[in-house]
SETORRO-61518 format. One line per 5 residues: number of its first residue (from 1); their letters; for each residue x, y, z of C-alpha. Coordinates in steps of 0.25 Angstrom, whole numbers. Layout:
NUM) a) X/Y/Z; ...
//
This chain:
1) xxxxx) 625/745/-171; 631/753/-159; 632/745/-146; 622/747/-138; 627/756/-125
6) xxxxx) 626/742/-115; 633/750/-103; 618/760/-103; 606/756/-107; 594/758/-99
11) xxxxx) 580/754/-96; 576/766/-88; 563/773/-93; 557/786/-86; 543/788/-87
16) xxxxx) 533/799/-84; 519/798/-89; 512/807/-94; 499/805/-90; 484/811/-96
21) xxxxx) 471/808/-89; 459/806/-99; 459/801/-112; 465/804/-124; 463/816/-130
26) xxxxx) 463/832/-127; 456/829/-112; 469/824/-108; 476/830/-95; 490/833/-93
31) xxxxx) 494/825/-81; 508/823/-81; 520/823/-90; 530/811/-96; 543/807/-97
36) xxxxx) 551/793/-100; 566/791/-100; 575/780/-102; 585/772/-109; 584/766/-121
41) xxxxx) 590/763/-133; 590/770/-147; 590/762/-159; 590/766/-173; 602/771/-185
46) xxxxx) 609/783/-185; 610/793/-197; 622/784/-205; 614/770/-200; 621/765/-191
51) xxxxx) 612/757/-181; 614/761/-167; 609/758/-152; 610/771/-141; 606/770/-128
56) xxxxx) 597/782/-125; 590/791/-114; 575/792/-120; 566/802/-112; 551/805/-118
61) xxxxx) 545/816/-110; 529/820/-113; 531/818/-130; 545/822/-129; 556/811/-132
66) xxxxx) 570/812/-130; 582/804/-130; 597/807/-123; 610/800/-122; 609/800/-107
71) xxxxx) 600/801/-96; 596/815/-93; 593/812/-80; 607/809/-78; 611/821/-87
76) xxxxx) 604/833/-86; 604/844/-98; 607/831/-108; 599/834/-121; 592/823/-128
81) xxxxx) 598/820/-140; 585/818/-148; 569/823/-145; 557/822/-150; 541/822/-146
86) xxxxx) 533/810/-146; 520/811/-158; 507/801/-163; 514/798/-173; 525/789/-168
91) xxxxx) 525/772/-165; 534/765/-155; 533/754/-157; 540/741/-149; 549/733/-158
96) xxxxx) 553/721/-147; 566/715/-143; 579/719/-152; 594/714/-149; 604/726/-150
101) xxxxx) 617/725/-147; 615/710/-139; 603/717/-130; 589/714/-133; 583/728/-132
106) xxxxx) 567/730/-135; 563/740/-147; 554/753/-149; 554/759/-163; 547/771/-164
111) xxxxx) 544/777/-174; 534/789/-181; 522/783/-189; 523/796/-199; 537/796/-201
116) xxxxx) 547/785/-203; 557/794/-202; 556/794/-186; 559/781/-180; 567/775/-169
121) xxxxx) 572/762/-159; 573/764/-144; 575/752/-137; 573/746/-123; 577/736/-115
126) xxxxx) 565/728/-111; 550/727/-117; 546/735/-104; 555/746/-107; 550/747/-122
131) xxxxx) 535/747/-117; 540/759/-108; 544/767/-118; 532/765/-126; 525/769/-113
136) xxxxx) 533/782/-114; 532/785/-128; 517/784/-126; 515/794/-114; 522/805/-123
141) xxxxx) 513/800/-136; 502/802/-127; 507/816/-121; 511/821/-137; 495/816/-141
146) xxxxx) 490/824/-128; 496/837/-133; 493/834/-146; 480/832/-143; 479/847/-135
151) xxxxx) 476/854/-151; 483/860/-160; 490/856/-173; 499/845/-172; 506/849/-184
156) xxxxx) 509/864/-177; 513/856/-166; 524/849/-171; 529/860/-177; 530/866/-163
161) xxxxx) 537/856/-158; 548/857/-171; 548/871/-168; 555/871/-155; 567/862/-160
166) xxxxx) 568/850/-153; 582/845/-158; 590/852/-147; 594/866/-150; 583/874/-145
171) xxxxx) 585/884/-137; 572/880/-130; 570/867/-125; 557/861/-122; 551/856/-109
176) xxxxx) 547/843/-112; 547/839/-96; 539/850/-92; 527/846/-84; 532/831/-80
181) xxxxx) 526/826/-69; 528/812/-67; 542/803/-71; 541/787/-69; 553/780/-70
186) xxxxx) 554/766/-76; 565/757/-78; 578/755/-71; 591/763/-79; 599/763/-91
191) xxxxx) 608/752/-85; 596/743/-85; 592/743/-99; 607/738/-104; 607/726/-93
196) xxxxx) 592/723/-99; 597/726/-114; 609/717/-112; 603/705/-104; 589/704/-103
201) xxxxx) 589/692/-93; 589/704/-81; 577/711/-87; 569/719/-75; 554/720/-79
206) xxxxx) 548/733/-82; 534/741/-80; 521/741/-79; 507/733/-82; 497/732/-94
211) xxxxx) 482/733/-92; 473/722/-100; 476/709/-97; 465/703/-107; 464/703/-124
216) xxxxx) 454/709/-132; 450/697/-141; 444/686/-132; 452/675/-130; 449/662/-139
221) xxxxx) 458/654/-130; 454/644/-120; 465/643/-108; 462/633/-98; 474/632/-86
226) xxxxx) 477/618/-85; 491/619/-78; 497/627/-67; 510/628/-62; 520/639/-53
231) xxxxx) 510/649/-54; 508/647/-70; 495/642/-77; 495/633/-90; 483/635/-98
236) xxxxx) 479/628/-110; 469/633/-120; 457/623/-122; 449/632/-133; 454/623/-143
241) xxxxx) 460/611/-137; 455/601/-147; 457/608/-159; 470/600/-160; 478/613/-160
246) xxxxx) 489/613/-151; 487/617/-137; 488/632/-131; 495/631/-117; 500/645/-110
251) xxxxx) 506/647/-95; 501/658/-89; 508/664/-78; 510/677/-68; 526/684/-68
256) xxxxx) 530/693/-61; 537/704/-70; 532/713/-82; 530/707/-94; 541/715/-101
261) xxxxx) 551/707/-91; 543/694/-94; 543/697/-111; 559/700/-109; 561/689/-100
266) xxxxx) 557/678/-111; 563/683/-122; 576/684/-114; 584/673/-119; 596/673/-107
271) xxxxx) 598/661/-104; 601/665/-89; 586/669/-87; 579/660/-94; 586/649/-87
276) xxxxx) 578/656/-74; 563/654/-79; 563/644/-93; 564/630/-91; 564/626/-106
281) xxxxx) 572/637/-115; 587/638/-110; 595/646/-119; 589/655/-130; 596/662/-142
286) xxxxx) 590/674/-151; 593/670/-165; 583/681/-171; 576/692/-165; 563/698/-177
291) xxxxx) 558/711/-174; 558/712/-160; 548/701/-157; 552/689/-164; 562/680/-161
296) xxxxx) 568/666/-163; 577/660/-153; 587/647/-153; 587/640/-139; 591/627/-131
301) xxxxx) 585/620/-119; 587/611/-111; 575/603/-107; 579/594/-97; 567/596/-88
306) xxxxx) 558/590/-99; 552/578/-102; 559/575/-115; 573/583/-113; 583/579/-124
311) xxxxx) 593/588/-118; 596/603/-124; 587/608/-135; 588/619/-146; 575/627/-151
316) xxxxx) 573/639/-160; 561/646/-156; 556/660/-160; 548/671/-151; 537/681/-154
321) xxxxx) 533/690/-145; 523/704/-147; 521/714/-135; 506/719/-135; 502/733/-133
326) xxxxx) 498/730/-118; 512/726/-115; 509/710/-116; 520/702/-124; 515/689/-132
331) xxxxx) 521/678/-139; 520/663/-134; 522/671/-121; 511/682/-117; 516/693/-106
336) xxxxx) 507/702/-100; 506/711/-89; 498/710/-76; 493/720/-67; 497/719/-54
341) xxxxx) 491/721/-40; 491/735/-36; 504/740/-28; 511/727/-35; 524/732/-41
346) xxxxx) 527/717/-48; 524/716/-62; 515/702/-66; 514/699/-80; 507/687/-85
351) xxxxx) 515/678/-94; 510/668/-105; 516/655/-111; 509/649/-124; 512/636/-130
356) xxxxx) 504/628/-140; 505/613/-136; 502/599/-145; 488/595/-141; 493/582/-140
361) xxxxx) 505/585/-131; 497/594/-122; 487/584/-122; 494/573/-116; 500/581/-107
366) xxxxx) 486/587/-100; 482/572/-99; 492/562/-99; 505/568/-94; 504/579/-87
371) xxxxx) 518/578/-80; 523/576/-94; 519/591/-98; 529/597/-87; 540/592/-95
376) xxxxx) 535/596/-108; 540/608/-116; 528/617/-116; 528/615/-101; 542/620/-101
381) xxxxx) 538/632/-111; 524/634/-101; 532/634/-89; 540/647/-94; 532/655/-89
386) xxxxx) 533/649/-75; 547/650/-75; 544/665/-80; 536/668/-65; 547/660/-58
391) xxxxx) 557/669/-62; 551/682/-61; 547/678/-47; 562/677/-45; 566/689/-51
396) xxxxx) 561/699/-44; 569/709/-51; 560/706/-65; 546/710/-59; 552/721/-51
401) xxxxx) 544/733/-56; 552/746/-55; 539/754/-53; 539/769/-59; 544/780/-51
406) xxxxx) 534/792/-51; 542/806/-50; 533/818/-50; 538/830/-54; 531/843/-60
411) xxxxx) 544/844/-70; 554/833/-75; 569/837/-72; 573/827/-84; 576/835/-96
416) xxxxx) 587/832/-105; 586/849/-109; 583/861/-102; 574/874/-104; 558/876/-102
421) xxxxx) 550/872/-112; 536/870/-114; 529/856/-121; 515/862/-126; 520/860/-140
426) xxxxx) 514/847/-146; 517/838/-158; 510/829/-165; 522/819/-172; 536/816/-167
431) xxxxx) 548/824/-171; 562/822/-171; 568/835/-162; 580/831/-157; 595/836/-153
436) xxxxx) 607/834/-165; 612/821/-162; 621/811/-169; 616/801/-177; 618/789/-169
441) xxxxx) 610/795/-158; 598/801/-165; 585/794/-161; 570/797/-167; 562/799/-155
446) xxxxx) 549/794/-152; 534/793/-149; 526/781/-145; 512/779/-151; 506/769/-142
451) xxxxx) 495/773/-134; 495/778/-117; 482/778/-108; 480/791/-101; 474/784/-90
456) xxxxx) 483/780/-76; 486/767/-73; 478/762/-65; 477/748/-56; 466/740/-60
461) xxxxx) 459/729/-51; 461/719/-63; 452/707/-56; 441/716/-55; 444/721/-70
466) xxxxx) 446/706/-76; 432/705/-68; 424/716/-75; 431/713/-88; 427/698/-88
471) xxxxx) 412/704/-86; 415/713/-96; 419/703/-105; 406/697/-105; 398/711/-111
476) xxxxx) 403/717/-125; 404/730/-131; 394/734/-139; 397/748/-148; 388/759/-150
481) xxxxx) 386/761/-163; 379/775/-163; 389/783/-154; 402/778/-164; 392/779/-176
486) xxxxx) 386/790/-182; 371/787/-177; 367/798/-184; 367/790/-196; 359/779/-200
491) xxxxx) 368/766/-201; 370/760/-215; 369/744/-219; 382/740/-221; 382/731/-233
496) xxxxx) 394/725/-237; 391/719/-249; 397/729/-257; 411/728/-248; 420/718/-249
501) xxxxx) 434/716/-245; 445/707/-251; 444/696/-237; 431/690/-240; 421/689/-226
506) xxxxx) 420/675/-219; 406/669/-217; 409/659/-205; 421/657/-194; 428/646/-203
511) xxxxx) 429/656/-217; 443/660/-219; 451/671/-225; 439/680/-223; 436/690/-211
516) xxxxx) 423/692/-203; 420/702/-191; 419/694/-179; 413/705/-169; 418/711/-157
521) xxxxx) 414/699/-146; 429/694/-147; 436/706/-141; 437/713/-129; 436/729/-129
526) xxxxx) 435/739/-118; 422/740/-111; 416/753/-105; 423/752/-91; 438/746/-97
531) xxxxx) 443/760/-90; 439/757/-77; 441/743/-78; 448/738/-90; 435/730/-95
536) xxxxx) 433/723/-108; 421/718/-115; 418/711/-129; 416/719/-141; 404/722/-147
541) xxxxx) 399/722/-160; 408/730/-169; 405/745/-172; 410/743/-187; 407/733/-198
546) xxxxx) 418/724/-205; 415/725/-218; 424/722/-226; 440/717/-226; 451/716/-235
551) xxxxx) 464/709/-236; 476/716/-243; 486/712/-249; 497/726/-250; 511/727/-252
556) xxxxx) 514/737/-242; 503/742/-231; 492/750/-236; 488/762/-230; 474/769/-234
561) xxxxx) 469/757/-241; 454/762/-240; 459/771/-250; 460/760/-259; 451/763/-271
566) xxxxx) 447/748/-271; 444/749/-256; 430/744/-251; 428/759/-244; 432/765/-258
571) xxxxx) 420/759/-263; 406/764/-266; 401/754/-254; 413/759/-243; 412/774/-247
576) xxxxx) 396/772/-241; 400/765/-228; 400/775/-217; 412/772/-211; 423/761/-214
581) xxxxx) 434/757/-204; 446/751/-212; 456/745/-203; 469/740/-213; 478/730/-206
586) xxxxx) 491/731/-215; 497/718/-213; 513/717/-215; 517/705/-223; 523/702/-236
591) xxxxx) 514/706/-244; 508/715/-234; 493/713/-231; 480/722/-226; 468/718/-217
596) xxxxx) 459/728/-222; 444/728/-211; 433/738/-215; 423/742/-205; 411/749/-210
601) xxxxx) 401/758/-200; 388/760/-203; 387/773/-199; 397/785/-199; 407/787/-186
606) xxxxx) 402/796/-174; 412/805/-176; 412/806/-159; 413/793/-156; 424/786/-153
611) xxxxx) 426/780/-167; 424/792/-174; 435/798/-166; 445/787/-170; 440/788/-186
616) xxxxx) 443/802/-185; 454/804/-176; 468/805/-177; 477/794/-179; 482/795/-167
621) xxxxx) 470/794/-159; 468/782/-168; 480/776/-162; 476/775/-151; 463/771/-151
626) xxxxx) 464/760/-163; 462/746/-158; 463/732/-164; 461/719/-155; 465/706/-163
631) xxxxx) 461/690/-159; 464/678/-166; 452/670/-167; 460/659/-172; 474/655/-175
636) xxxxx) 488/652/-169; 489/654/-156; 503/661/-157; 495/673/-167; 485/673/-155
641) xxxxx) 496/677/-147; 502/687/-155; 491/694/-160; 484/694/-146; 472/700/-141
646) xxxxx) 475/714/-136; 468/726/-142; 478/733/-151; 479/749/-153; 483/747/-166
651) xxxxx) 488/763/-167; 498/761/-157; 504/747/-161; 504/749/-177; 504/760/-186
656) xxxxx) 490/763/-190; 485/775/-202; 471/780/-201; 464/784/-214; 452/792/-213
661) xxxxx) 443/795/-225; 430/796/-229; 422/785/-221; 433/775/-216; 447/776/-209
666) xxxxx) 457/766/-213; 466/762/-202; 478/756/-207; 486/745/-199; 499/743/-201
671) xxxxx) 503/731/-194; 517/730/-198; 522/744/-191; 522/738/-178; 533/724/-179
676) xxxxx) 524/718/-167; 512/718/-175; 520/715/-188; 526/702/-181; 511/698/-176
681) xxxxx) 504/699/-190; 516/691/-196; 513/680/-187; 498/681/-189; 501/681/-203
686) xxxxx) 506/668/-202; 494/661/-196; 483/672/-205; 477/660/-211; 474/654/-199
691) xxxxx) 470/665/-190; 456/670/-186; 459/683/-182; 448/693/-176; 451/709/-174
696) xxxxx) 444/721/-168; 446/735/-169; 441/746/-159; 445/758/-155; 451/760/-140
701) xxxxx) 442/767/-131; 451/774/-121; 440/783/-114; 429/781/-105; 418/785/-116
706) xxxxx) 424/777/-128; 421/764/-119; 416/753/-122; 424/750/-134; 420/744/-145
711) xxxxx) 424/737/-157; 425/744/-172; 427/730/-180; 432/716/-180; 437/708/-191
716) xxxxx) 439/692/-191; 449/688/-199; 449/672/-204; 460/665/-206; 465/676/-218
721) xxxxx) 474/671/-229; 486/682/-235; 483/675/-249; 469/682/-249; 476/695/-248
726) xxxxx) 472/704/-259; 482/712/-267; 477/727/-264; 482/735/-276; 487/750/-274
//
């Protein structure tokens, strides 16, 4: 592998949004223009496969993506040394923390869902910076769906756009800057990636705040405070406490920084700053790093501040961490993003410590010996998150915020080529169009698939939102039936006594290895007002009927499975029901597994509601609008972590294929394209048999009209066991 160019590597990132007002769609307005720039570094194999590492100037304006060897600010006339236009059909997606060449860099690979053949590493130095990007790959996805969306063939489009030979021997260059309005700049320079690549101890905190503080399954936990101390609470959950369990404990406390520099800050293993806020772990040692967001870890300490020191200590221990689509990282820690007054320029996030405790030492503790638990290890462990505030409080340079800086302009000056050149045409997929390079400095360019709000970010008043939400809470969301249904149509009896899946139906709570639909009261879904104020309300009845569920055993993922001959829908009984919503969870393992749900209507779709635009739309709208919110009911607390319970849009975190024929469309989950949701479902696996695990699926309203929202189906699945798997034959 080639070294890595230590003596430049940055971490400054330009932005411009681009920015729409309305929804999605063909009412959009053109507002503004976007470009991003900054350093990152490419990763990847050159034409003889040799692995290499290049530090390199990434510039994305509107869709357009282009990559230099140096900063065209700083050299003017400098053309890119690869183009391309961002497309719906690529993914980015975030591959965590990788060590190259002694530096901890974080990952993105992207890659094109329709061709293999297009896929590429760009690497950052911090989370923040990695989030950033896909910020930025998101504005230009957004812009490419907005023209697309303005007619036309995309096919004829694309053609257009190879037609006017992109890889740098036009005569005739277009203008991809034309009509840029706004440029944001974030970050602080190329010299400051290297010193965060090479020592993460100095990390600078980064951007920004999330919205939604809460979960969309209603919390089964019980937390009591029963401790506080510098500013930090202890709680201890007391839903459960006599179950003979062990004790749930977490400290909960306030820091002053983004959570990106909280994440990096825990995971950094220097001994020089984790001697500044740890009082039990003292040096740490990576002894193996798993896909980016697993580790295991040798360390020593030395606790002579405890009740029973015996002097140094060595421990192995291992770390599991999963960054959520809202920007909150979980693990035994959970970091998540606050709002902050308006005008405040300091970043606050709130940071999370879990432990599970012996009942009976927790127990004698709380009533015999208090004073005794300050020099206990958990202590030590809870108190972690004190010395986390103490330190940021200190290091003022850590919540420093380096706000953007807005530059209006009616035309960008930045452009790595010169000529006038119009951007009217439009392309559907991304295409490699790039200037003759060498081998070892080729990159495939990029699109990002993940979803971006066309609406302003505005400053909410969250104790009046927290307000109306908790009222809202109280009501519940009850669907319409006749305006998604055809009410036209005279609804049939579902009777599924003639339909049977292979995982059997459970009578009562304590049946196993069996499924029921629990409805919709355990999860929380937007309410008519969520644009104004963010509110959420309990979920109603389901619009759909879970009918029926089977549980594959396959040798690889399989696609189209309604096709099946021996498929429920296949038969006499399913070819009657008016519509069917198959929903395949392709499970990665060894053999691989599929959850297979089928949701029956009793009348057909109203073609102009909003269900009947998402049955019959493109994928990409689909992508966007496809939404899963997950609870485990029961089960090990570190599962609950993992899995969470944050709505999902599935579309944008896995790859997802939409099958429509006849009366149902299969949507086919593949849960081992994403290495996040891949590392989550192997742990679940693990603990299945003991798991009570509830899902909703919905789809995600986005305009005032689509609001309320309401739930399509819920499935409960009791404590499932691989063994009943059956073998689906081809």
């Amino acid at each position: 592998m080639e070294a890595l160019p230590l003596q430049k590597a940055g971490s400054e990132s330009e932005v411009s949004g681009h920015s729409f007002s309305g929804g999605g769609g063909g009412g959009l307005e053109e507002r503004g223009s976007s470009e991003y720039f900054g350093w990152v570094y490419h990763i990847g194999f050159n034409s003889i496969g040799h692995e290499y590492c290049h530090l390199r100037f990434l510039f994305i304006r509107r869709k357009y993506v282009e990559l230099y060897k140096r900063d065209p600010h700083e050299n003017p006339g400098i053309k890119p040394i690869r183009r391309g236009v961002v497309g719906p059909s690529l993914m980015v997606e975030e591959l965590g923390r990788r060590k190259v060449n002694h530096g901890d860099v974080y990952v993105l690979r992207i890659y094109n869902r329709l061709d293999d053949s297009k896929k590429g590493e760009i690497a950052c130095a911090t989370a923040g910076e990695v989030r950033k990007w896909m910020e930025a790959f998101d504005h230009a996805k957004q812009q490419a769906e907005y023209e697309l969306s303005r007619g036309g063939n995309p096919r004829e489009k694309l053609n257009m756009e190879e037609e006017i030979n992109l890889d740098g021997h036009r005569h005739r260059v277009r203008r991809y800057a034309h009509g840029l309005r706004k440029l944001i700049k974030i970050g602080q320079g190329p010299e400051t990636l290297l010193h965060h690549s090479t020592n993460l101890n100095t990390h600078v905190g980064s951007d920004g705040f999330f919205e939604k503080d809460f979960g969309d399954a209603l919390e089964r936990h019980q937390w009591k405070c029963v401790r506080t101390f510098n500013g930090v609470r202890i709680f201890e959950d007391v839903a459960d406490n006599k179950s003979g369990k062990g004790v749930l404990v977490k400290s909960v406390g306030v820091v002053d920084a983004h959570a990106d520099t909280v994440f990096d800050i825990i995971l950094n293993s220097d001994w020089r700053q984790r001697y500044e806020w740890d009082t039990l772990i003292s040096d740490m040692e990576l002894v193996e790093a798993y896909h980016g967001h697993y580790d295991i870890l040798y360390g020593t300490n030395y606790p002579t501040h405890l009740s029973q020191s015996q002097g140094k200590r060595d421990f192995v221990f291992s770390r599991q961490w999963f960054r959520g689509q809202d920007g909150t990282y979980t693990s035994t820690w959970e970091i998540r993003c606050l709002n902050t007054s308006m005008g405040s320029k300091v970043p606050k996030c709130l940071v999370t410590q879990i432990l599970e405790i012996q009942p009976a030492g927790w127990s004698k503790w709380q009533r015999h010996h208090p004073s005794k638990f300050e020099k206990s290890v958990p202590y030590a462990l809870l108190c972690q998150v004190a010395g986390l505030k103490e330190y940021a409080l200190a290091n003022p340079s850590l919540y420093y915020e380096p706000w953007p800086t807005v530059v209006h302009s009616k035309t960008s000056d930045v452009s790595g080529t010169n000529g006038n050149y119009d951007d009217r045409g439009t392309q559907e997929e991304f295409y490699d169009a790039m200037a003759a390079a060498s081998s070892s400095s080729s990159e495939d360019d990029s699109d990002n698939d993940k979803e971006v709000g066309n609406k302003d970010l505005k400053v909410k008043l969250k104790n009046v939102s927290w307000a109306i939400a908790g009222f809202s809470s109280k009501q519940s969301s009850a669907v319409d039936a006749n305006k998604e249904l055809d009410h036209s149509i005279v609804p049939i009896v579902l009777d599924t006594c003639q339909i049977k899946g292979s995982l059997q139906k459970g009578g009562v709570d304590t049946d196993t290895n069996c499924w029921t639909s629990p409805g919709g009261a355990g999860f929380m879904i937007r309410g008519k007002n969520y644009l104004k104020d963010n509110s959420k309300v309990t979920g109603g009845d389901p619009l759909l009927n879970l009918i029926a569920v089977d549980w594959f055993k396959v040798d690889k993922s399989y696609d189209g499975i309604a096709l099946h001959p021996q498929n429920l829908v296949q038969s006499e009984a399913g070819k009657k029901l008016p519509f069917v919503l198959i929903i395949n969870l392709q499970v990665p393992a060894k053999p691989n597994y599929s959850m297979v749900m089928y949701y029956a209507a009793d009348r057909p779709v109203n073609k102009s509601s909003l269900l009947g635009k998402f049955v019959d739309g493109n994928d990409m709208y689909r992508d966007s609008r496809f939404k899963l919110i997950p609870s485990i009911v029961e089960g090990y607390w570190m599962v609950k972590r993992a899995v969470g319970t944050k709505a999902c849009l599935l579309g944008k975190a896995v790859k997802c294929k939409y099958l429509r024929q006849d009366n149902f469309l299969e949507i086919d989950v593949d849960i081992g394209s994403s290495t996040v949701a891949r590392s989550v479902i192997g742990l679940v696996l693990g603990y299945v048999t003991s798991l009570v695990v509830d899902l909703a699926i919905l789809i995600e309203a986005k305009e005032e009209e689509e609001l309320p929202e309401y739930i399509l189906g819920t499935v409960r699945l009791n404590r499932v066991r691989l063994d009943s798997a059956v073998n689906l034959e081809k």
